[in-house]
C-alpha positions as CSV (number, residue, x, y, z in Angstrom):
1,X,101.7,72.7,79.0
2,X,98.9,71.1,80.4
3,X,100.6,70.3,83.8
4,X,101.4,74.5,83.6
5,X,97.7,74.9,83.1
6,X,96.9,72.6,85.8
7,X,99.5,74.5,88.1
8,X,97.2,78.2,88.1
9,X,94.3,76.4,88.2
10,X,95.0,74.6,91.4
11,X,96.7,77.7,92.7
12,X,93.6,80.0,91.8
13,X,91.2,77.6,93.2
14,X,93.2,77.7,96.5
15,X,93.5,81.6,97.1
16,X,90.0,82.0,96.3
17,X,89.4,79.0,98.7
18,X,91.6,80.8,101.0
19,X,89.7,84.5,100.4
20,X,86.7,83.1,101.2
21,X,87.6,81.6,104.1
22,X,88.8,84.5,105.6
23,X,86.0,86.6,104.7
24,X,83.8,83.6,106.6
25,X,86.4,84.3,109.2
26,X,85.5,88.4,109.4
27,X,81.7,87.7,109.1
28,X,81.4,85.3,112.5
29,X,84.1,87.9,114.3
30,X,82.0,90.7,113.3
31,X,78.9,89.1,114.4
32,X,80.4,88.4,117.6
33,X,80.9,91.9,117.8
34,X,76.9,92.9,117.0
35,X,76.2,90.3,119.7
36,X,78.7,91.2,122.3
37,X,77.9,88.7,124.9
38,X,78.0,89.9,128.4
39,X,80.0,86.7,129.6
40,X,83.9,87.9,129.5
41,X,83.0,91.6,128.4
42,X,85.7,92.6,131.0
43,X,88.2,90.0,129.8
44,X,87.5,91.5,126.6
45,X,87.6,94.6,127.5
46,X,91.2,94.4,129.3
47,X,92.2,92.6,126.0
48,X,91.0,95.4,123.7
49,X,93.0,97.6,125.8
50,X,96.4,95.8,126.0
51,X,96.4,95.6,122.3
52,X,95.9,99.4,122.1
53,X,98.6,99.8,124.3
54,X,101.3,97.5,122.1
55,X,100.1,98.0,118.9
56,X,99.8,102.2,119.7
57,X,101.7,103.6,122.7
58,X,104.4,101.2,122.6
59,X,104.9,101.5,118.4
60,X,104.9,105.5,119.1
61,X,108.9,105.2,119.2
62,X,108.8,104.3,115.8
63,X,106.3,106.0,114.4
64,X,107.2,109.7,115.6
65,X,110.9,109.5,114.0
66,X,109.9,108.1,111.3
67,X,106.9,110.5,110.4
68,X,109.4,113.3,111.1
69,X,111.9,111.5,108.5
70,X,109.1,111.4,106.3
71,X,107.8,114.6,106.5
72,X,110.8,116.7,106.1
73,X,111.7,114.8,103.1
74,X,108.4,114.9,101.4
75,X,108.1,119.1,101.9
76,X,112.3,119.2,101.2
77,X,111.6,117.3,98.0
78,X,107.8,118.8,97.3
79,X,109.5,122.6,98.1
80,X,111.5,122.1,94.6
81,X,108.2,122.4,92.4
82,X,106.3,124.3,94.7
83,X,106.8,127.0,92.1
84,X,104.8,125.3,89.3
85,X,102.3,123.7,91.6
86,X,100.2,124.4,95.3
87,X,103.1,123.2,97.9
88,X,100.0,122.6,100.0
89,X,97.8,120.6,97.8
90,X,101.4,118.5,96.9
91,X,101.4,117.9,100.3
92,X,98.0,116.5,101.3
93,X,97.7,114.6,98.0
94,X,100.7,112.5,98.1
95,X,102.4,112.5,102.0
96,X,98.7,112.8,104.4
97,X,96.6,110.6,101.5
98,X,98.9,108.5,99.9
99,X,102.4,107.7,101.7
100,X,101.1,108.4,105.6
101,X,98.3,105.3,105.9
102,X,100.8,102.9,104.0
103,X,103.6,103.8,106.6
104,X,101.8,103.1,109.5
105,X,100.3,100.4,108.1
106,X,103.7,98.8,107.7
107,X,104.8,99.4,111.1
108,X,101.6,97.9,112.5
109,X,102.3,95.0,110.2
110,X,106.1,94.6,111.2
111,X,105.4,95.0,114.9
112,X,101.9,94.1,115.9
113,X,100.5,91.4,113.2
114,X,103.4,89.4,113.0
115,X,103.4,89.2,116.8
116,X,99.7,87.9,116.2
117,X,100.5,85.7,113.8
118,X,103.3,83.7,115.8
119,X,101.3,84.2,118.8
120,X,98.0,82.3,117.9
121,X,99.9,79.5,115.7
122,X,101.5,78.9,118.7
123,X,98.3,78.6,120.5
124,X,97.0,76.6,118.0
125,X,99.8,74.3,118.0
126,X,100.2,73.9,121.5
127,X,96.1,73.2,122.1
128,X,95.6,76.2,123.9
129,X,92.7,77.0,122.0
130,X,90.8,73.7,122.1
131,X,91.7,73.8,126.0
132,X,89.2,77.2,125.8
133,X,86.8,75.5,124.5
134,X,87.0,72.8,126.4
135,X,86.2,75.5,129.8
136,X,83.4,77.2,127.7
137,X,84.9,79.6,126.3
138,X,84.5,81.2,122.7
139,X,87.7,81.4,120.9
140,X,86.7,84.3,118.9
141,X,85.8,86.0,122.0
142,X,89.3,86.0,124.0
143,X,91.6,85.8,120.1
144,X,89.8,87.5,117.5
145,X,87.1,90.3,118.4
146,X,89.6,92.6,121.2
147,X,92.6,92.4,118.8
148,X,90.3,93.6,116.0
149,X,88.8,96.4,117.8
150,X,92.3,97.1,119.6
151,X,94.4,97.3,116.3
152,X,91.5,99.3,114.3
153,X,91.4,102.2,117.0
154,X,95.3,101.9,117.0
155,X,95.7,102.3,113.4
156,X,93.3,105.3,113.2
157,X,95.0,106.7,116.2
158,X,98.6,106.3,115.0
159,X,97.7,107.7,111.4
160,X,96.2,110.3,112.7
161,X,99.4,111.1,115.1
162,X,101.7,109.8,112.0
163,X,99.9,113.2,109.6
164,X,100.3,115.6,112.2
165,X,103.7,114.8,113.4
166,X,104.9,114.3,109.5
167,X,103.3,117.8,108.6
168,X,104.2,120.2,111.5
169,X,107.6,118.4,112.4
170,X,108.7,118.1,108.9
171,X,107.9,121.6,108.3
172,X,109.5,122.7,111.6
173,X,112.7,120.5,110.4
174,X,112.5,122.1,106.9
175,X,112.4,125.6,108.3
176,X,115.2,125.0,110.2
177,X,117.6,123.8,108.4
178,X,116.6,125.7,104.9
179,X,115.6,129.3,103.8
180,X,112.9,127.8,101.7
181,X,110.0,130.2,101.7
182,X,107.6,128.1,104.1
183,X,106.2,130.8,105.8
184,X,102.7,130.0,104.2
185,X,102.9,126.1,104.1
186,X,100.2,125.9,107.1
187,X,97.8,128.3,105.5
188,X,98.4,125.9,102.6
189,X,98.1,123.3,104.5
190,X,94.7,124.6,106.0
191,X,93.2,125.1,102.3
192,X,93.9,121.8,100.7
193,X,92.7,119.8,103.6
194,X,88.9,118.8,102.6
195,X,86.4,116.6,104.5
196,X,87.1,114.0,101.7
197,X,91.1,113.6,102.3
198,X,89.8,113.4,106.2
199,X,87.4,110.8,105.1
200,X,89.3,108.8,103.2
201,X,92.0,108.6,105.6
202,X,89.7,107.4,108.0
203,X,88.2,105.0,105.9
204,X,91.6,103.4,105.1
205,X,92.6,103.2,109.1
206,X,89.2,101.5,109.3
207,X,90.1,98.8,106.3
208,X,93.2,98.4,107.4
209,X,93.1,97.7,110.9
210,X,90.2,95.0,110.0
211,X,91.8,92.9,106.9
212,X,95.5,93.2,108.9
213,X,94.1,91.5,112.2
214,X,91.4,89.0,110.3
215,X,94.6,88.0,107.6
216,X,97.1,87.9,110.7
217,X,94.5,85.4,112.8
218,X,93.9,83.4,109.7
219,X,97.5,82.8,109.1
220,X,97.7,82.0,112.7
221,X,95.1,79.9,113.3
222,X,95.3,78.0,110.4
223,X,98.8,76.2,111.4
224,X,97.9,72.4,111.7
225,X,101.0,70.4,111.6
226,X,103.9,71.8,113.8
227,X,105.5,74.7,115.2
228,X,108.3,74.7,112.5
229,X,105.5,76.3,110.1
230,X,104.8,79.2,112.4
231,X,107.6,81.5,110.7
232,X,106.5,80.5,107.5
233,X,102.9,81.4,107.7
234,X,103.7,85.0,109.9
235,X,105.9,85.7,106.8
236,X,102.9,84.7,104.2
237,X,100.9,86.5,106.8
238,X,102.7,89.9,106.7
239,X,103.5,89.9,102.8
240,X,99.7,89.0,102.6
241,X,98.7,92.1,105.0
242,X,101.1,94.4,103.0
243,X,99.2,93.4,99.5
244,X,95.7,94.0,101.1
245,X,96.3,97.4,102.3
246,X,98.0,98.1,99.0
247,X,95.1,97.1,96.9
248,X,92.4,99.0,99.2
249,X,94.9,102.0,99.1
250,X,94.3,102.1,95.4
251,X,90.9,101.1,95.1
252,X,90.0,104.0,97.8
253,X,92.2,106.3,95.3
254,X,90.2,105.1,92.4
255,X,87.2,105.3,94.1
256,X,87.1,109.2,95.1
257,X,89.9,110.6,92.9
258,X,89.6,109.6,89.6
């Protein structure tokens, strides 16, 4: 019993070890941000934009098909009780609020912070990042502050894509292969749609853009011994990304809706 007790302690002590080091990790990326040193801003720059350009226009593929999946099946499925409840209200709470930010979250997290993860452990393995120290430059400057800025305007910018495409092109899919009475659903739409859902939404592309790339660079840069542990800690990394944007997603819904 006591070697149990023992067990959870020393776990405990090590994910909040482990919490705390990656919220030491956001703090000196984000102050790198405030600062924004002038030295590399293009280099930056270029970086911020490549990452916009795999994580968002290249994940587009994926997201589109799937949001149209999605959203038919949502309003196919919501359209059955739209006689005891608003179809439009249905809608916004549960596929633009709820279901649409944890989609593309997972995509981002498949895809792009995986790709991360496996990237900068093998940097780290490899020296790569000592040998940019070594000409002067900082770490968190080339690794850490353009991925962070390219995934968070990527995950606002597909989420915002992923709502619209879900909601007109599952309604467009609906309509055409049903007679279910839609012919109101975007003036339902229109109605339910408050600066809150919009705000919350944003705020959630905002949390999870930041706690996907800070976890997916911890994970990464925290491989010491060899490149054999590289797939173990992108798939801690992921499963550890997925958890976070779960627990925000709730504690944003506890937050404003209850």
């Amino acid at each position: 019993m006591q070697d149990y007790v023992g067990y959870i302690g020393r776990q405990t002590m090590q994910r909040l070890n482990r919490y705390a080091d990656q919220g030491a990790f956001f703090y000196r990326i984000l102050r790198q941000i405030i600062v924004n040193p002038r030295v590399g801003r293009r280099l930056r720059i270029r970086i911020v934009i490549e990452q916009i350009y795999f994580t968002a226009i290249e994940a587009l593929w994926i997201v589109i098909p799937i949001s149209l999946l999605l959203g038919s099946m949502m309003i196919l499925q919501f359209s059955g009780i739209a006689a005891q409840y608003d179809l439009g209200k249905v809608t916004v709470a549960l596929l633009i609020r709820e279901f649409v930010p944890l989609i593309t979250a997972l995509i981002v997290i498949l895809r792009s912070a995986t790709a991360m993860t496996i990237e900068t452990g093998y940097m780290n393995v490899l020296h790569e990042v000592e040998a940019l120290e070594l000409q002067g430059m900082d770490p968190l400057d080339i690794l850490s502050v353009p991925r962070m800025i390219g995934i968070t305007i990527s995950m606002f910018c597909l989420i915002t894509i992923c709502c619209i495409t879900s909601v007109l092109g599952g309604y467009a899919i609906a309509w055409a292969l049903t007679t279910l009475p839609l012919q109101n659903f975007l003036s339902q739409i229109g109605k339910a749609v408050t600066g809150l859902d919009i705000a919350v939404v944003a705020l959630k592309s905002f949390f999870f853009g930041v706690g996907i790339t800070v976890i997916s660079l911890y994970h990464g840069l925290a491989i010491e011994r060899g490149i054999t542990d590289i797939p173990v800690a992108a798939s801690r990394g992921a499963v550890a990304c997925l958890i976070f944007c779960m627990t925000v997603n709730f504690i944003l819904y506890a937050t404003f809706f209850l």
